[in-house]
C-alpha positions, 0 to 999 in steps of 0.5 A, spaced: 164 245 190 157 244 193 158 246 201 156 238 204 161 236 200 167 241 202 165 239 208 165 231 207 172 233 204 174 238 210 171 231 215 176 226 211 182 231 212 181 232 219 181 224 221 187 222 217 190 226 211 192 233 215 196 228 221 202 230 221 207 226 217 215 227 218 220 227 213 227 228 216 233 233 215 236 228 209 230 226 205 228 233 204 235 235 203 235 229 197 229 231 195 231 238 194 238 236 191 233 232 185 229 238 185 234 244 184 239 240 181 245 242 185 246 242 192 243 246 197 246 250 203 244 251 210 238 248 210 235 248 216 228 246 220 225 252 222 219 252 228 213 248 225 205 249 224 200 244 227 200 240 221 206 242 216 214 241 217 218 247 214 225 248 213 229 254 211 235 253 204 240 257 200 240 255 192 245 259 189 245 266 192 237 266 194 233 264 200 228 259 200 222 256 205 220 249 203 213 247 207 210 240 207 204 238 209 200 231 207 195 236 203 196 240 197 190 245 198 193 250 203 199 251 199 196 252 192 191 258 196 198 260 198 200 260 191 193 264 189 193 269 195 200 271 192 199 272 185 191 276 187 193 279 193 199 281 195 201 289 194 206 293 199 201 294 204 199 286 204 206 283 203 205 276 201 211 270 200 212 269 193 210 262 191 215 259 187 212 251 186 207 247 189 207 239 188 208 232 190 215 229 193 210 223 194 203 219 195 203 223 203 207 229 202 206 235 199 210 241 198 210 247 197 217 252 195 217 259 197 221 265 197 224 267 205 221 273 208 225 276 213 223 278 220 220 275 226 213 272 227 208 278 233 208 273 238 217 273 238 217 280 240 217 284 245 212 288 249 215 294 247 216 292 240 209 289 240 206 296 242 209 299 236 207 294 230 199 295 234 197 300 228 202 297 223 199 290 224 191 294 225 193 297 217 195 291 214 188 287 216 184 294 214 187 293 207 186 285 207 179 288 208 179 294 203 180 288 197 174 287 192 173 280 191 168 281 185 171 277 180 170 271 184 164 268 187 161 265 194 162 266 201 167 262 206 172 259 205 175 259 198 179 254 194 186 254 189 181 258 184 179 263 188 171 261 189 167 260 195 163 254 197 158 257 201 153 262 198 152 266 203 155 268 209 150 266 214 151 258 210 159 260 212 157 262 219 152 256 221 156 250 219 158 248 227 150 245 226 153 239 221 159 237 225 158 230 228 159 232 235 156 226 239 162 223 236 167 228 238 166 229 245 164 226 251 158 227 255 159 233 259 163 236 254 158 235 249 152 238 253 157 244 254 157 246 246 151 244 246 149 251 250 155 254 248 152 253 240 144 255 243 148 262 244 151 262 238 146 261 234 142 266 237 147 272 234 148 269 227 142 274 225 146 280 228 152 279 222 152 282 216 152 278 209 159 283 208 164 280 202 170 281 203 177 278 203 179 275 211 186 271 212 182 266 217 188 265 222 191 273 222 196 275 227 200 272 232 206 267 227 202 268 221 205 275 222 212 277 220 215 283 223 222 287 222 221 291 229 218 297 225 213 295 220 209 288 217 214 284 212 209 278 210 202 275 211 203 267 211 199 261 211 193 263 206 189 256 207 184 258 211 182 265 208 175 266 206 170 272 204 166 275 209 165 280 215 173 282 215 171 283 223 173 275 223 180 277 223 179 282 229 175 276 233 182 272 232 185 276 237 180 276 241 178 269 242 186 267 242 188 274 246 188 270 253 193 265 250 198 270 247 200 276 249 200 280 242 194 278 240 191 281 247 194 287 246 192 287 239 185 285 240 185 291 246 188 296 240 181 294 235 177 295 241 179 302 241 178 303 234 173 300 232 168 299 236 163 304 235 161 300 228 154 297 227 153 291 232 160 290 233 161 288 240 155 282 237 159 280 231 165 279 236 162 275 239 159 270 234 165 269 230 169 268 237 164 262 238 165 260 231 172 260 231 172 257 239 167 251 236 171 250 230 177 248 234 174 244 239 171 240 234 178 239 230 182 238 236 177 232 239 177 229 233 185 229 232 184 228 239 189 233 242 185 234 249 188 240 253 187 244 247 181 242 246 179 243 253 182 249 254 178 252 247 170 249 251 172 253 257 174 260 253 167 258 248 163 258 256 167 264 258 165 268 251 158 266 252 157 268 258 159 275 256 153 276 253 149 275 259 
């Protein structure tokens, strides 16, 4: 897919297809027991993402996830990432169906991991998953993703939509943010995107795979090691330190991602331009959220991520 036309695609979603849309207890219990063709037990709804509804099921003697979200394309990644990516160390939930209940819900029907998300345990589990977590992403980054092509975001066959990484990097440049953003916030990002520009040409064009959103609630742990990686729908190839600028842009939100942000600072610094490339994809992540949140109108969110982009500019100086 050409990258102006994806992006088109991305704008449509963010303005009216990926506004949440919710189904009660009964309706997915209906649609469950025409589904599975017999009844299901102790359906349940489980804490949700900022777009998708999830429950939880029993159908014979197996548990299940059911997630539903008004576009289909972050499941049918899931679908992929599974089948391609999934081994002992990168534990993924395998996708059972994927498909429409309706014209405004898509599903997708999964198996149940267990465990907690990272963010749920406590400090002193926290400490002991920190390498655990650091070995999961290391082997996310070790994938070789030669049978597929591009750069960015992928889509359900497992190709890029931008030719390189820089492409990938640069997009914050296409957003509408004259109608995003009032005045002084705009004139805000316009600063912060000047600093951010300047450190794209430190980032290399790396091809590896990059989960997009890693850590935090897209984690699960037993207390004792990693027991599944979710949500797939905004990985992408390119530098795999992206993922590591995760826990640093969100690491004054959440306290597993500041420790675990602490934990890559130890190990992983002396690699080339690090501490650049930290930056840069801190400020890629920071835009890209205050961008998609002022257009959904969510404000606070989208205040707090324009003072954390400030904050990560001025570090340069």
């Amino acid at each position: 897919m050409d990258p102006t036309i994806f992006r088109m695609y991305q704008y449509i979603l963010l303005n009216m297809g990926n506004k949440k849309t919710e189904l009660n207890l009964e309706a997915v219990k209906a649609f469950l027991y025409d589904h599975c063709m017999s009844e299901v037990d102790t359906l349940q709804q489980m804490i949700e993402g900022e777009e998708s509804q999830a429950f939880s099921f029993k159908c014979g003697n197996a548990e299940y996830v059911i997630r539903i979200n008004p576009s289909i394309a972050g499941f049918q990644k899931g679908a992929y990432a599974y089948h391609h990516f999934h081994s002992e160390r990168v534990p993924i939930p395998r996708v059972i169906q994927t498909g429409y209940i309706d014209e405004q819900h898509a599903f997708s029907i999964s198996e149940k991991m267990p465990g907690i998300t990272l963010q749920d345990v406590d400090s002193a589990t926290l400490q002991r998953l920190l390498k655990p977590t650091a070995d999961v992403w290391l082997a996310l980054s070790k994938f070789d993703p030669d049978d597929t092509t591009g750069f960015g975001d992928f889509d359900a066959s497992g190709q890029g939509v931008y030719v390189t990484w820089r492409e990938f990097l640069l997009e914050p440049q296409t957003y509408a943010w004259e109608r995003a953003l009032p005045t002084k916030e705009l004139a805000m990002c316009q600063e912060v995107l000047k600093t951010f520009l300047a450190l794209v040409k430190q980032c290399p064009e790396e091809r590896a795979l990059v989960h997009g959103d890693f850590g935090s609630n897209n984690v699960l742990t037993d207390g004792e090691r990693i027991t599944a990686v979710l949500d797939w729908e905004n990985a992408k190839y390119g530098d795999p330190l992206f993922d590591v600028a995760t826990a640093y842009f969100w690491s004054p939100w959440l306290e597993c991602m500041r420790e675990q942000a602490a934990y890559f600072e130890a190990h992983l610094s002396s690699l080339p331009t690090y501490q650049e490339r930290i930056l840069c994809y801190q400020l890629r992540i920071g835009l890209t959220e205050v961008y998609e949140t002022a257009l959904q109108q969510e404000w606070n969110i989208a205040q707090w991520a324009i003072k954390r982009c400030v904050e990560i500019a001025r570090d340069l100086c």
